[in-house]
N, CA, C and O atoms as a Tinker XYZ file with bonds, in Angstrom:
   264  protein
     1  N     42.814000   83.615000  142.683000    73     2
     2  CA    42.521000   82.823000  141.518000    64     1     3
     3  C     41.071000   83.077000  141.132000    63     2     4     5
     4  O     40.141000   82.962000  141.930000    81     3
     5  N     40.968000   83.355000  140.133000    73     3     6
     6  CA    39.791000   83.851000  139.101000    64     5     7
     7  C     39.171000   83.141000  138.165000    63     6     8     9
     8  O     39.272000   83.589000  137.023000    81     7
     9  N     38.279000   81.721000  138.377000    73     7    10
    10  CA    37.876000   80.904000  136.988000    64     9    11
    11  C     39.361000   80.229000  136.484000    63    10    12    13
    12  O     39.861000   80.100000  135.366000    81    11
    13  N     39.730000   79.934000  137.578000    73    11    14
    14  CA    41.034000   78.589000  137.222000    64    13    15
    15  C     42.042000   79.503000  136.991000    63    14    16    17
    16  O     43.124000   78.919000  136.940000    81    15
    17  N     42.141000   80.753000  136.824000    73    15    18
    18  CA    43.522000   81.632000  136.511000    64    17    19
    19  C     44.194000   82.125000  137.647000    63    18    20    21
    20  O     43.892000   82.883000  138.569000    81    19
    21  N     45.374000   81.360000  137.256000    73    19    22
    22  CA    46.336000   81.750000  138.206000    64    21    23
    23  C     47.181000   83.324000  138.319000    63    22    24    25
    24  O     47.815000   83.663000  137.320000    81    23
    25  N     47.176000   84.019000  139.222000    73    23    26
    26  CA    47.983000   85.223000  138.826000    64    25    27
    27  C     49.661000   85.381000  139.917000    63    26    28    29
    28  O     49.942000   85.011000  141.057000    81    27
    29  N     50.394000   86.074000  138.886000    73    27    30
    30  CA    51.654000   86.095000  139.480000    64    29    31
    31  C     52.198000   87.322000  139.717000    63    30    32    33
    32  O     52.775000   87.942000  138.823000    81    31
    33  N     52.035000   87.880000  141.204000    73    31    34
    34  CA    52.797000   89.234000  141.448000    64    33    35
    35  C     53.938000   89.276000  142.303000    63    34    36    37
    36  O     54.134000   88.474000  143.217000    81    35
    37  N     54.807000   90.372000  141.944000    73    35    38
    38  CA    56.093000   90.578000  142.495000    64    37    39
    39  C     56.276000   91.765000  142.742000    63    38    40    41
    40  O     55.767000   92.741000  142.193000    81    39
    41  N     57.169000   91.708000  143.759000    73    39    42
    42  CA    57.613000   93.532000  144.014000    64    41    43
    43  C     59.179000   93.426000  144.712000    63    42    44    45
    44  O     59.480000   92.688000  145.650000    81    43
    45  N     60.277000   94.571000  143.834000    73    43    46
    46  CA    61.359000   94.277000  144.709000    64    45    47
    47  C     61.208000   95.023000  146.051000    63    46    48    49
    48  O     60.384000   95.809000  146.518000    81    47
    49  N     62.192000   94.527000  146.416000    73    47    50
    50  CA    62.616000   94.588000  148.149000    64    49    51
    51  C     62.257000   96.079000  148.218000    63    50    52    53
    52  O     61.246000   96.377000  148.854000    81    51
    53  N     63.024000   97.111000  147.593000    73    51    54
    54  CA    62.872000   98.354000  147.741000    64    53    55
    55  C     61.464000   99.057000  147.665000    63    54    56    57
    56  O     61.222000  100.151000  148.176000    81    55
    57  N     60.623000   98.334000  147.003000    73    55    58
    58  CA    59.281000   99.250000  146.684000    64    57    59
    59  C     58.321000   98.398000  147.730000    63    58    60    61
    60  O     57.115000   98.646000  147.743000    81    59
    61  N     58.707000   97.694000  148.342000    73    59    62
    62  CA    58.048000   97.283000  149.777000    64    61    63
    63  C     57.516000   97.907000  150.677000    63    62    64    65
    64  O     58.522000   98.110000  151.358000    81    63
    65  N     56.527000   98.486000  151.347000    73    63    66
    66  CA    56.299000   99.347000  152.813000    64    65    67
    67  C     55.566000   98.359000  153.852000    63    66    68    69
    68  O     55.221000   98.752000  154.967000    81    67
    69  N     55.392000   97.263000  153.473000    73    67    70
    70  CA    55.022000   96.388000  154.634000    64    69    71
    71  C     54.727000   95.269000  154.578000    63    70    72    73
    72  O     53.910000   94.914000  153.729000    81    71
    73  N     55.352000   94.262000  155.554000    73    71    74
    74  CA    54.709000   92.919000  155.309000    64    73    75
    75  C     54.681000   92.536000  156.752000    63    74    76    77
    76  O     55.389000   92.989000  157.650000    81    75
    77  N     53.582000   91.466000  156.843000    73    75    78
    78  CA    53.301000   90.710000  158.264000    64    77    79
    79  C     52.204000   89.653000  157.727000    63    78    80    81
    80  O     51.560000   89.611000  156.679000    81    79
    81  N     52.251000   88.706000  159.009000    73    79    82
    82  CA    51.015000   87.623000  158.477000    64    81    83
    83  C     49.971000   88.456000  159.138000    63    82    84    85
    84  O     49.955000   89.036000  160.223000    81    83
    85  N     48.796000   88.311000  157.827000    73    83    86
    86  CA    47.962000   88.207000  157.991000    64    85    87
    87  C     46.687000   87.186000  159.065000    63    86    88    89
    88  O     45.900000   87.515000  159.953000    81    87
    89  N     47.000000   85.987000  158.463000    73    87    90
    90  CA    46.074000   84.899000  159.234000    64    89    91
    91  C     47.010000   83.572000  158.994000    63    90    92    93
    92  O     47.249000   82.969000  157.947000    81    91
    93  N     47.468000   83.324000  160.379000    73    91    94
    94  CA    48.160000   82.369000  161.033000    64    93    95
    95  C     47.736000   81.253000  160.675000    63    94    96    97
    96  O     46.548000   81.068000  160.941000    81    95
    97  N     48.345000   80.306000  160.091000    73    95    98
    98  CA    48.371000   79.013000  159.695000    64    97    99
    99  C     48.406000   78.327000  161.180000    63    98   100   101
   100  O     48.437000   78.822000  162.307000    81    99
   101  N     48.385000   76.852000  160.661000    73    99   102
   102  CA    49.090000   75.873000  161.672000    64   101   103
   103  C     48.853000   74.494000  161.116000    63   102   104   105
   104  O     47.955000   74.065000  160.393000    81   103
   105  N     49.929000   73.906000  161.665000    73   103   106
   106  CA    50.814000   72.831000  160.900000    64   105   107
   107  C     50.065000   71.847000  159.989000    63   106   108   109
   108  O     50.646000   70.777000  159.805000    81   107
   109  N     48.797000   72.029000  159.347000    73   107   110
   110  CA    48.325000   71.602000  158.413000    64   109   111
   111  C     47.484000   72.732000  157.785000    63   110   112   113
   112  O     46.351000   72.528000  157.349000    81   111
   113  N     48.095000   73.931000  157.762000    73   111   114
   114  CA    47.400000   74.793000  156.920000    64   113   115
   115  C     48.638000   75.965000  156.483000    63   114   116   117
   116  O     49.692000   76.120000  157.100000    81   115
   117  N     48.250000   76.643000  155.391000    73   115   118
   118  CA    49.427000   77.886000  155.218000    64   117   119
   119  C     48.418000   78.973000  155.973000    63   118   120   121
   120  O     47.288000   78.871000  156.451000    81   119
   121  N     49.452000   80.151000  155.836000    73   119   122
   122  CA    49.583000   81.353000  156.328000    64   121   123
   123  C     49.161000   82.556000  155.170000    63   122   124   125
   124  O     49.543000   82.302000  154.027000    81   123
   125  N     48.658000   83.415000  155.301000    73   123   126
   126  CA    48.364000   84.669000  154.593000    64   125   127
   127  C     49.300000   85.805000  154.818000    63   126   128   129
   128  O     48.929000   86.715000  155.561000    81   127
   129  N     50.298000   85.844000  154.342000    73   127   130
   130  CA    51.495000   87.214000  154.291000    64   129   131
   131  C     50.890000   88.041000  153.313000    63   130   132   133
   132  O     50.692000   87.901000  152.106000    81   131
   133  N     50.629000   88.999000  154.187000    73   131   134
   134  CA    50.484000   90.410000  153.238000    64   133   135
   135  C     51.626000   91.070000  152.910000    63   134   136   137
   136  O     52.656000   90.941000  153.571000    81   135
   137  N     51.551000   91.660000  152.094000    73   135   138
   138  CA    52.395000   92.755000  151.187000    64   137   139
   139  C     51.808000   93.769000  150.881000    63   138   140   141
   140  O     50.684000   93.782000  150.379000    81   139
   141  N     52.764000   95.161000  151.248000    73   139   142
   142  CA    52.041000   96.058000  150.582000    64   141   143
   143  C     53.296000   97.361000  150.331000    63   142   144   145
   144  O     54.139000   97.915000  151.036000    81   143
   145  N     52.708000   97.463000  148.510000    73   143   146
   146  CA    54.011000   98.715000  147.868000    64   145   147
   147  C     53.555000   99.962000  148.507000    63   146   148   149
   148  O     52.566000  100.392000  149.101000    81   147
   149  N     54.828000  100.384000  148.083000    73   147   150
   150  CA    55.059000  102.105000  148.364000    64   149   151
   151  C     54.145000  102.752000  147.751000    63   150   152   153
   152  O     53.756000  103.861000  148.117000    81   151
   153  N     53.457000  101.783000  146.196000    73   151   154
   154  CA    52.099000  102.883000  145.687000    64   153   155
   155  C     50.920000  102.181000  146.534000    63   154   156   157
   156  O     49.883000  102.741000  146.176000    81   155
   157  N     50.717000  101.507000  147.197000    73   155   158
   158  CA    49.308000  101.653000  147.792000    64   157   159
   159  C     49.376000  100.040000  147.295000    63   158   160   161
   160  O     49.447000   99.363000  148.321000    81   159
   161  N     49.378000   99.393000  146.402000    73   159   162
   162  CA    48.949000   97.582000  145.980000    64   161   163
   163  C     49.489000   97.432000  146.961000    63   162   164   165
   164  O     50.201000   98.154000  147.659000    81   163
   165  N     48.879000   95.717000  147.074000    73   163   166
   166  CA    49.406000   94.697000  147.667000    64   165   167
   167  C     48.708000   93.606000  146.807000    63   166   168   169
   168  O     47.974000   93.538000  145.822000    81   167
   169  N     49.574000   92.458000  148.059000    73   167   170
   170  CA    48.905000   91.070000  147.547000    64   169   171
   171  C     49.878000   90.429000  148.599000    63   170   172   173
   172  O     50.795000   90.901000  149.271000    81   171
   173  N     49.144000   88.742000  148.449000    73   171   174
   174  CA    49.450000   87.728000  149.533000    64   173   175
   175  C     50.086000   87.289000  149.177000    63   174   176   177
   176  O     50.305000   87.402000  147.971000    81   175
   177  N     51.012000   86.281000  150.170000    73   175   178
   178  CA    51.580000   85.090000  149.881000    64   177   179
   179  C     51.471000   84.331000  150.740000    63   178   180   181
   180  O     51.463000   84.629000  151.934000    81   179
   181  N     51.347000   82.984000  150.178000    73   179   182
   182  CA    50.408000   82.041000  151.351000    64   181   183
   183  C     51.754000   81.089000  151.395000    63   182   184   185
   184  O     52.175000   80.793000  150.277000    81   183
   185  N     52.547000   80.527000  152.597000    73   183   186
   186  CA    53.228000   79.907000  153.038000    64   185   187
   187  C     52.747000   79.507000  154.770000    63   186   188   189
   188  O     52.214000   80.000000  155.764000    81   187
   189  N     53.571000   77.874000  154.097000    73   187   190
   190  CA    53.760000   76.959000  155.495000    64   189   191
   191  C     53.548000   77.256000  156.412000    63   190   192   193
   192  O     54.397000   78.098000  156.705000    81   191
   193  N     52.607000   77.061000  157.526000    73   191   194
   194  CA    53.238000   77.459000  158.973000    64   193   195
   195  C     54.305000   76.687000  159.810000    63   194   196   197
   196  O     54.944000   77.163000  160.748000    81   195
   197  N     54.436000   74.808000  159.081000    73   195   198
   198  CA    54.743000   74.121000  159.625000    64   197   199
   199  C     56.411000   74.639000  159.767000    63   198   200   201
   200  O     56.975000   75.351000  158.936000    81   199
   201  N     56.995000   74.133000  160.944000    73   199   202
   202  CA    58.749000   74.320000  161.254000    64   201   203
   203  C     58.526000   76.295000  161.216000    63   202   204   205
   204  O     59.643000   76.713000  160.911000    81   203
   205  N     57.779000   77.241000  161.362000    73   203   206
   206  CA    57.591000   78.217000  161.401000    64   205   207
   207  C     58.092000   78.758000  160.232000    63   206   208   209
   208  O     58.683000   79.836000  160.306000    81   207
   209  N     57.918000   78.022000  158.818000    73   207   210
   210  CA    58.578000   78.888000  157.482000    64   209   211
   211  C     57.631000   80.056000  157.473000    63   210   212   213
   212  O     58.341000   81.036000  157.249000    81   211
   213  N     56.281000   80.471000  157.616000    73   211   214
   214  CA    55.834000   81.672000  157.412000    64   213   215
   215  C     56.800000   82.383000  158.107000    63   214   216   217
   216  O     57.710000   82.844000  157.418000    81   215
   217  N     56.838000   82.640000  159.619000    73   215   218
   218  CA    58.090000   83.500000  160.276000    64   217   219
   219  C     59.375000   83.530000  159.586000    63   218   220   221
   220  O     59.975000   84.605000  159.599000    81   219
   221  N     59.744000   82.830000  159.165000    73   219   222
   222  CA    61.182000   82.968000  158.093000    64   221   223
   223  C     60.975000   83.590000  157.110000    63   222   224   225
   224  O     61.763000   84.531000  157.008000    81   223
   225  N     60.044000   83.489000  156.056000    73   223   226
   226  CA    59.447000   84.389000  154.965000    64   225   227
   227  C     59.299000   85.738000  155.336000    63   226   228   229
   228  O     59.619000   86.615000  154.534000    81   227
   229  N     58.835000   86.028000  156.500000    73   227   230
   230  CA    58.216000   87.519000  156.616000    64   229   231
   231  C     60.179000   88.331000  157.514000    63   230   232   233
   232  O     60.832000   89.312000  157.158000    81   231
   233  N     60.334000   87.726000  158.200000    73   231   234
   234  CA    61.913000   87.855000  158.523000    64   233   235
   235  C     62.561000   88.158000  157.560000    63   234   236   237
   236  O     63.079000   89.270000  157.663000    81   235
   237  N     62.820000   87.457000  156.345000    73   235   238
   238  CA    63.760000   87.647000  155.359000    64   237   239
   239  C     63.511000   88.886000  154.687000    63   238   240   241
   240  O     64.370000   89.732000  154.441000    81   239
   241  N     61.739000   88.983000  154.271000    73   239   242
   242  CA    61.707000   90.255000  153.763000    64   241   243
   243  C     61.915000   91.564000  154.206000    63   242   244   245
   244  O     62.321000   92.617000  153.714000    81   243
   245  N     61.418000   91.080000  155.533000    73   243   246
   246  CA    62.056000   92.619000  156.750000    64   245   247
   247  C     62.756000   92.966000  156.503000    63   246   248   249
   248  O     62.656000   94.166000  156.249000    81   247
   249  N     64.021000   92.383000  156.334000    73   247   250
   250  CA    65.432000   92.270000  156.321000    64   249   251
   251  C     66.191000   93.057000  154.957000    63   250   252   253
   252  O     67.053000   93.931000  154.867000    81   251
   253  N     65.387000   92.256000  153.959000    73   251   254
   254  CA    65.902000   93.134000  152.287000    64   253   255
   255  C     64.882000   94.045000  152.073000    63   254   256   257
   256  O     64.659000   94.294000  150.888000    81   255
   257  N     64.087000   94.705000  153.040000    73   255   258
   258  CA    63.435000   95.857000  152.583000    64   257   259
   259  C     64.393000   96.919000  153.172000    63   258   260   261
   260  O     64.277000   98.039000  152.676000    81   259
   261  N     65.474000   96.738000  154.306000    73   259   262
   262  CA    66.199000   98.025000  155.118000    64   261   263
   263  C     67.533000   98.086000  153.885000    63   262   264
   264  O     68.433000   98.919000  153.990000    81   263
C-alpha cells in the first residue's frame, strides 16, 4: 500500500513457480505468503496464522499449481 492505495494482484495456478511463507505469523498476527510467476514477479499474501489457515493457503496452492 502506497499513500492509502490499495493494490490488487493475481496470478493463475498455472503461471505460478513458487509459493511458501515468508514470515510466520502467530495467533494474533498474519503471515507473509510469497508468490512468485514463471516471469520473474511476485507479490504477497498476508493470511491468518490462527487454526493454521496460512498452511492451508500455501497447501491449496501447491496443489492447483501441479
Amino acid at each position: 500500500m502506497a499513500n492509502g492505495e490499495l493494490f490488487v494482484v493475481s496470478s493463475p495456478y498455472e503461471n505460478i513457480s513458487f509459493v511458501g511463507i515468508e514470515k510466520k505469523g502467530n495467533e494474533e498476527s498474519y503471515s507473509h505468503i510469497y508468490i512468485e510467476t514463471n516471469d520473474g514477479n511476485f507479490f504477497y499474501l498476508n493470511a491468518p496464522a490462527q487454526n493454521r489457515v496460512d498452511d492451508l493457503i500455501v497447501n491449496t496452492i501447491k496443489m492447483k499449481m501441479k
